[in-house]
C-alpha positions in Angstrom: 57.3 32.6 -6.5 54.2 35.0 -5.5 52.7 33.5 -1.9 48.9 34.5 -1.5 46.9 34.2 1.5 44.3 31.2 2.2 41.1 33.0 2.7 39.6 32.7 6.7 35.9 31.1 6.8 35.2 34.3 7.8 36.2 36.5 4.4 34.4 33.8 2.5 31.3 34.4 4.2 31.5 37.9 4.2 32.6 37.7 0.3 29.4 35.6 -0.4 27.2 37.4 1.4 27.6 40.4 -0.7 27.5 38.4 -4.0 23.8 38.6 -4.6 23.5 40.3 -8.7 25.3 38.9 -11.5 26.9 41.6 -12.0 28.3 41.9 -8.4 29.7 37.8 -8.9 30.9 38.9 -12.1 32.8 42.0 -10.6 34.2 39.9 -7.6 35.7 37.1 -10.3 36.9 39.5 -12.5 39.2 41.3 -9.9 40.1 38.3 -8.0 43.4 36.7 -8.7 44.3 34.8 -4.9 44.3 31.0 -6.2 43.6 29.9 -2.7 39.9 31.0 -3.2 39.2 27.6 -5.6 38.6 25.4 -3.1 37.4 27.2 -0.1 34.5 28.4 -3.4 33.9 24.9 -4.6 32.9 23.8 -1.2 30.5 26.9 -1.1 28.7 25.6 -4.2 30.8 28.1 -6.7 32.1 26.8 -10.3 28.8 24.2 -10.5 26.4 26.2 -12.5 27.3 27.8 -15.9 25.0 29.9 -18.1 22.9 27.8 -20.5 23.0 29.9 -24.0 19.7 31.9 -24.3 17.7 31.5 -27.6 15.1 33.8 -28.7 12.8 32.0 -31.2 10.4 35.1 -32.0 13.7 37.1 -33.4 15.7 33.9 -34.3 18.7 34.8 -32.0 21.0 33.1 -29.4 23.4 34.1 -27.2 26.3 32.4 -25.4 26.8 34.6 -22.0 30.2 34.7 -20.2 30.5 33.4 -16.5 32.8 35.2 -15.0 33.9 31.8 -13.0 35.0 30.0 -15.7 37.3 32.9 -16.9 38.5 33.3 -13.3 39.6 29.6 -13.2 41.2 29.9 -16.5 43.3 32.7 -15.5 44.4 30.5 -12.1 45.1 26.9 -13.7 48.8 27.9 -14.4 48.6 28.2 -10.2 46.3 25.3 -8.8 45.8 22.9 -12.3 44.9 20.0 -10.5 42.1 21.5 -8.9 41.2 23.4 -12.2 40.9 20.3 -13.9 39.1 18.5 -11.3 35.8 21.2 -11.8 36.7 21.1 -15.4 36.0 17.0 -15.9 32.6 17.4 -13.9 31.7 20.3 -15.8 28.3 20.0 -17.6 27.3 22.8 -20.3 25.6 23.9 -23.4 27.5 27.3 -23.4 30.7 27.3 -25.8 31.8 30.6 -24.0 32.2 28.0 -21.1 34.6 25.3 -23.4 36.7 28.4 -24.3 37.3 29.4 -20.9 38.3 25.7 -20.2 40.4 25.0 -23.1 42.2 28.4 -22.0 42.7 26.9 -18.7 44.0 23.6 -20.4 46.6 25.6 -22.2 47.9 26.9 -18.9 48.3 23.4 -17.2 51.1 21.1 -18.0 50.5 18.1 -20.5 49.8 15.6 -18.5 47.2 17.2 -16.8 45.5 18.9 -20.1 45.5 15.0 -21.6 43.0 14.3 -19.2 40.4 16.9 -21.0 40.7 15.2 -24.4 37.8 13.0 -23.8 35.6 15.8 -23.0 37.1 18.8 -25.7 36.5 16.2 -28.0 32.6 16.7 -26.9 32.9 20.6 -26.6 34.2 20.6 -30.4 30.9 19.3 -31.5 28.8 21.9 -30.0 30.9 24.8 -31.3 29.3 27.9 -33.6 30.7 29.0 -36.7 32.6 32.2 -35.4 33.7 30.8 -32.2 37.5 30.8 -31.2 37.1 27.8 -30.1 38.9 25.8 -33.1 41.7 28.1 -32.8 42.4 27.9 -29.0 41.5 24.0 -29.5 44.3 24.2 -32.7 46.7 25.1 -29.5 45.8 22.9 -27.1 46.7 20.2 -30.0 50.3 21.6 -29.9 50.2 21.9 -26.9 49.8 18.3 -25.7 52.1 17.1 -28.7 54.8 19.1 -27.3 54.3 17.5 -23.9 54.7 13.7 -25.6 50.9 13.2 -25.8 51.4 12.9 -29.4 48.5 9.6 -29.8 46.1 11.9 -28.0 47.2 15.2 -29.7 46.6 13.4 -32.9 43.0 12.0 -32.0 42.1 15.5 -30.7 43.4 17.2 -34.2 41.2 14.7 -36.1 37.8 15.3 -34.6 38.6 19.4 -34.5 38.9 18.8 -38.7 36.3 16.2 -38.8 34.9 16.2 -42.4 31.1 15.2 -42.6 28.7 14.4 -45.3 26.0 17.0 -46.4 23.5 15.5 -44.2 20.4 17.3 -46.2 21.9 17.3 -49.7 19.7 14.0 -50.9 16.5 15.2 -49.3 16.8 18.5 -50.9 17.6 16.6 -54.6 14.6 14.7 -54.4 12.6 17.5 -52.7 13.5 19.9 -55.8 12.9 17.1 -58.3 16.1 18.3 -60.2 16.9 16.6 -63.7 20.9 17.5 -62.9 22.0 16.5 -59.9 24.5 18.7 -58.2 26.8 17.1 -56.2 27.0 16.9 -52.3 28.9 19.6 -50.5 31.2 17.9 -47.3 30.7 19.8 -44.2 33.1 21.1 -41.5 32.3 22.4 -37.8 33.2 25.7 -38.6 34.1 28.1 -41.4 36.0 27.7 -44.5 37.9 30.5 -44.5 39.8 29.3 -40.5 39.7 25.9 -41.0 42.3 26.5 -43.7 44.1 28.5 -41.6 44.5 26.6 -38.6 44.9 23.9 -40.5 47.8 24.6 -42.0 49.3 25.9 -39.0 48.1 23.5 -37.0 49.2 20.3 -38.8 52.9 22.2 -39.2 53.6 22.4 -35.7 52.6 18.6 -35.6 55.0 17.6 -38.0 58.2 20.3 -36.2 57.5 18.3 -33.1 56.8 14.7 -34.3 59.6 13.2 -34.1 59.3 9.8 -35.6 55.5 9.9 -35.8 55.2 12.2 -38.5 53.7 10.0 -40.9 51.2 9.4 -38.8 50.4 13.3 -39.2 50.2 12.3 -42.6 48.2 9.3 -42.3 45.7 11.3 -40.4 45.4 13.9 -43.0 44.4 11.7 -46.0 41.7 9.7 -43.8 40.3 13.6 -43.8 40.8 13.9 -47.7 39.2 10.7 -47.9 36.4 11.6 -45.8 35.8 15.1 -48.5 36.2 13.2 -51.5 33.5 10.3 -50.5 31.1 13.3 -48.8 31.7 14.9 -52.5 29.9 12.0 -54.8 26.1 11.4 -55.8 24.7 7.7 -55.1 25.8 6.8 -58.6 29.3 8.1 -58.3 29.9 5.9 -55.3 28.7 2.7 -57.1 31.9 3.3 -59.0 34.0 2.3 -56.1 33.1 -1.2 -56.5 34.3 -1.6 -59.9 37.6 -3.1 -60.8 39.8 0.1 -61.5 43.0 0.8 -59.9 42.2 4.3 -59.7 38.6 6.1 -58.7 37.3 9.2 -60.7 36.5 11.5 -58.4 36.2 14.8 -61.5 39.3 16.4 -60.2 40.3 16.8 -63.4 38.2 19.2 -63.7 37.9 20.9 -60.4 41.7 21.3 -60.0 43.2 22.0 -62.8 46.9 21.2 -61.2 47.9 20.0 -57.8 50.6 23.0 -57.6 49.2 26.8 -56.1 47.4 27.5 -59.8 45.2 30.7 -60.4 43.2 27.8 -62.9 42.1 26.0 -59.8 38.8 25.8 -58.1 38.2 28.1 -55.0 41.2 27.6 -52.1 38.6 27.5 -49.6 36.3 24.4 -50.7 37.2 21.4 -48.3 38.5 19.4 -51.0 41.1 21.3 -51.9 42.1 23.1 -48.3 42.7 18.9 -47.4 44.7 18.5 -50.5 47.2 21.2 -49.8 47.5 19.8 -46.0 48.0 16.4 -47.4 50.5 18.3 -50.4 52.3 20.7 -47.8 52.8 17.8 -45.3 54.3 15.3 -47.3 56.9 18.3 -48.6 57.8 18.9 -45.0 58.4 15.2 -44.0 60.6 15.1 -47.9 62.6 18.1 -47.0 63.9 16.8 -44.0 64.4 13.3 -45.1 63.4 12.9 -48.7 64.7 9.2 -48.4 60.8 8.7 -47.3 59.4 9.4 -51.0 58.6 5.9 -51.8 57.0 5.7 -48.4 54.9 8.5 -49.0 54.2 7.3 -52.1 52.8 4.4 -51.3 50.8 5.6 -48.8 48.9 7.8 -50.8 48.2 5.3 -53.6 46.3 2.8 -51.0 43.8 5.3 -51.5 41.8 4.5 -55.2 40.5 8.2 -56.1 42.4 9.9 -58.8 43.2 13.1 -56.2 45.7 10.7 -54.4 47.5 9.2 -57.2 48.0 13.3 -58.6 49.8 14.1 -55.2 51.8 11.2 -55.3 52.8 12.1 -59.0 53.3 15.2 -58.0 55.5 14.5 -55.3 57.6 12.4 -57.6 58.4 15.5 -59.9 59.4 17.6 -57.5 61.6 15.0 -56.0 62.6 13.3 -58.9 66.2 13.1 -58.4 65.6 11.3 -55.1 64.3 7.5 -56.6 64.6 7.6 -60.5 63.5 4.2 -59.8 60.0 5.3 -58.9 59.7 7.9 -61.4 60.3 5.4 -64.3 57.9 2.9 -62.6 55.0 6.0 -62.6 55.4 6.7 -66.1 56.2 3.5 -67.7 53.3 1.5 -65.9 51.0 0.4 -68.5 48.0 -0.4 -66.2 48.4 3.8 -65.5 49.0 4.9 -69.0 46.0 3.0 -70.4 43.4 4.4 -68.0 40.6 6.3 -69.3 42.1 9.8 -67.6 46.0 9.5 -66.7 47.1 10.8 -69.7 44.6 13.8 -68.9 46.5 14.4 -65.5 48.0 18.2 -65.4 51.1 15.7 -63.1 51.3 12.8 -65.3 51.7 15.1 -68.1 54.6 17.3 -67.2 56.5 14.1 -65.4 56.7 12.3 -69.0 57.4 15.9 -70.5 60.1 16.6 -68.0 61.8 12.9 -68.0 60.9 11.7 -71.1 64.4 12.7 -72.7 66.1 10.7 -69.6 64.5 7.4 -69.7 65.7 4.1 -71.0 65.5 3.8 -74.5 63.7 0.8 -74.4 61.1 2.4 -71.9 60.7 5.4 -74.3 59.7 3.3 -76.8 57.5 1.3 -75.0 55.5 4.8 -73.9 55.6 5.8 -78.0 53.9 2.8 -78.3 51.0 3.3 -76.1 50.4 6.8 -77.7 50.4 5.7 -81.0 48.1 2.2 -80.3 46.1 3.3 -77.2 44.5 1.1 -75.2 42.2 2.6 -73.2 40.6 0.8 -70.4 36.6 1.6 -70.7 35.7 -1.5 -68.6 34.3 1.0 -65.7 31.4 2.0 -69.0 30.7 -1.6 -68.8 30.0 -2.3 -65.3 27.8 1.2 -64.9 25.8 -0.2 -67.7 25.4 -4.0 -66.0 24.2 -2.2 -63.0 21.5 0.0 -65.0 20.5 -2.7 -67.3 20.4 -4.9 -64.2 
């Protein structure tokens, strides 16, 4: 174990003294690496003050400068972490260079230590820019504390980095533009597209590996964020619908995913909607493939949710596990209440089930599904409310 020297009153003052630039503080934290210079520094007034980020209003620019304490401290948390994460809880900044250098220094501390800067990442998250590593090193931190058995708090942390909020401007901008077609709203996330799919998926993997008997609560998590994109994703008049009597929502997947497998027919990867959908798809696979005893669990789970997306996962999940609970698969495609809704049949999932199964079933269940075909039903009661509610 390396032994450094405690600093004399003397070699702090002399150390001070000469720190008079920036650039001469930045030099002396950038080349220092004796831990025993935290404390004696604190109590000198050191690691109080960050850099506010600087914004130029004339050429529309802002910068987020680095403070060379910050980086310093991160680089010494594996060494003192309890006095790290002391400066770190008091800490008080605009400056997401600053939250980076922190969250590095939470990575170096052990877990029950890190927990303790939940609270306040949570915070730092919010105030991120759209290129910032931030997510990524936050993605780790996640791990990080699940690993340690904070897996409650790891959770709650991994479900404000992937927060998914509603287009904030999208109905000002409708009526602003006086538009005959309404476009529908986009949901927003706190940074790109393109990275929140990939940590994401990475992210939520590692949760699952180290989740013992909480991985359905990974789950769990993941379809409150699906949720969140699908509501964010109607007009007014689309979310009216959810108080109608249905068993399922429209939400127009059908026509924005073509299937709920990796298709070249389906909409952009990288909208919101569908990055959720394969989290929600891959983690439900990874629970099944280590116990796919859990299928009518899953199942279940993701048909307390009324929008069509959920109910295509879950059939989904059902073929590709349909020698697990024939049970379930011949309650999917022999439920008449299912069959006889206006889009079912139209589902890319419901479709190949029946055509897969179809030889297989009971005879008497076979005819019953020949019977539907040939004297539909459909169920266009949803027409009939929207219309009480525009004559009304």
């Amino acid at each position: 174990m390396t032994s450094w020297k405690k600093p004399t009153p003397q070699q702090i003052d002399k150390a001070i003294a000469k720190l008079i630039h920036p650039q001469q503080r930045n030099y002396f934290f950038n080349h220092l690496q004796n831990p025993e210079w935290i404390e004696p520094l604190k109590n000198k007034g050191f690691f109080q003050n960050p850099p506010s980020i600087v914004e130029d209003r004339i050429l529309g620019t802002i910068t987020f400068p680095m403070w060379a304490e910050s980086r310093y401290l991160a680089q010494m948390a594996k060494h003192k972490s309890k006095e790290v994460l002391k400066i770190a809880l008091k800490i008080e900044s605009d400056n997401p260079r600053v939250y980076e250098d922190f969250v590095d220094a939470a990575l170096q501390m052990p877990s029950q230590e890190a927990v303790q800067l939940v609270k306040k990442v949570k915070t730092w998250i919010e105030k991120t820019y759209s290129s910032s590593p931030l997510p990524k090193k936050v993605a780790a931190l996640i791990v990080h504390l699940a690993k340690g058995g904070h897996f409650k708090k790891a959770l709650d942390l991994a479900r404000s980095l992937f927060e998914v909020m509603p287009d904030s401007n999208f109905f000002n901008e409708q009526k602003a533009e006086n538009r005959v077609y309404i476009l529908s709203p986009k949901p927003q996330i706190r940074f790109d597209n393109w990275n929140y799919e990939r940590i994401i998926k990475k992210c939520v993997a590692e949760l699952v590996k180290v989740a013992k008997n909480d991985k359905i609560d990974v789950l769990i998590m993941l379809n409150f964020l699906l949720l969140d994109a699908i509501n964010y994703s109607q007009s007014d008049g689309k979310r009216e619908q959810r108080e109608t009597s249905l068993p399922i929502w429209e939400d127009g997947s059908h026509y924005w995913l073509y299937d709920i497998e990796e298709s070249d027919e389906n909409y952009s990867h990288l909208e919101v909607r569908k990055i959720l959908i394969t989290a929600v798809k891959d983690t439900a696979e990874q629970i099944l493939e280590e116990d796919n005893t859990k299928i009518r669990d899953i199942v279940s789970l993701l048909e307390e949710r009324r929008w069509r997306v959920f109910h295509r996962i879950a059939l989904y999940l059902i073929r590709k596990y349909q020698n697990v609970d024939y049970n379930l698969l011949i309650e999917k495609l022999a439920d008449h209440n299912r069959f006889t809704n206006s889009n079912t049949y139209e589902d890319y999932e419901y479709v190949h089930l029946l055509k897969d199964n179809f030889a297989q079933l009971p005879v008497e269940k076979q005819e019953q599904i020949l019977g539907w075909i040939e004297n539909p039903q459909i169920d266009y009661s949803w027409l009939e409310d929207q219309e009480k509610k525009l004559n009304g």
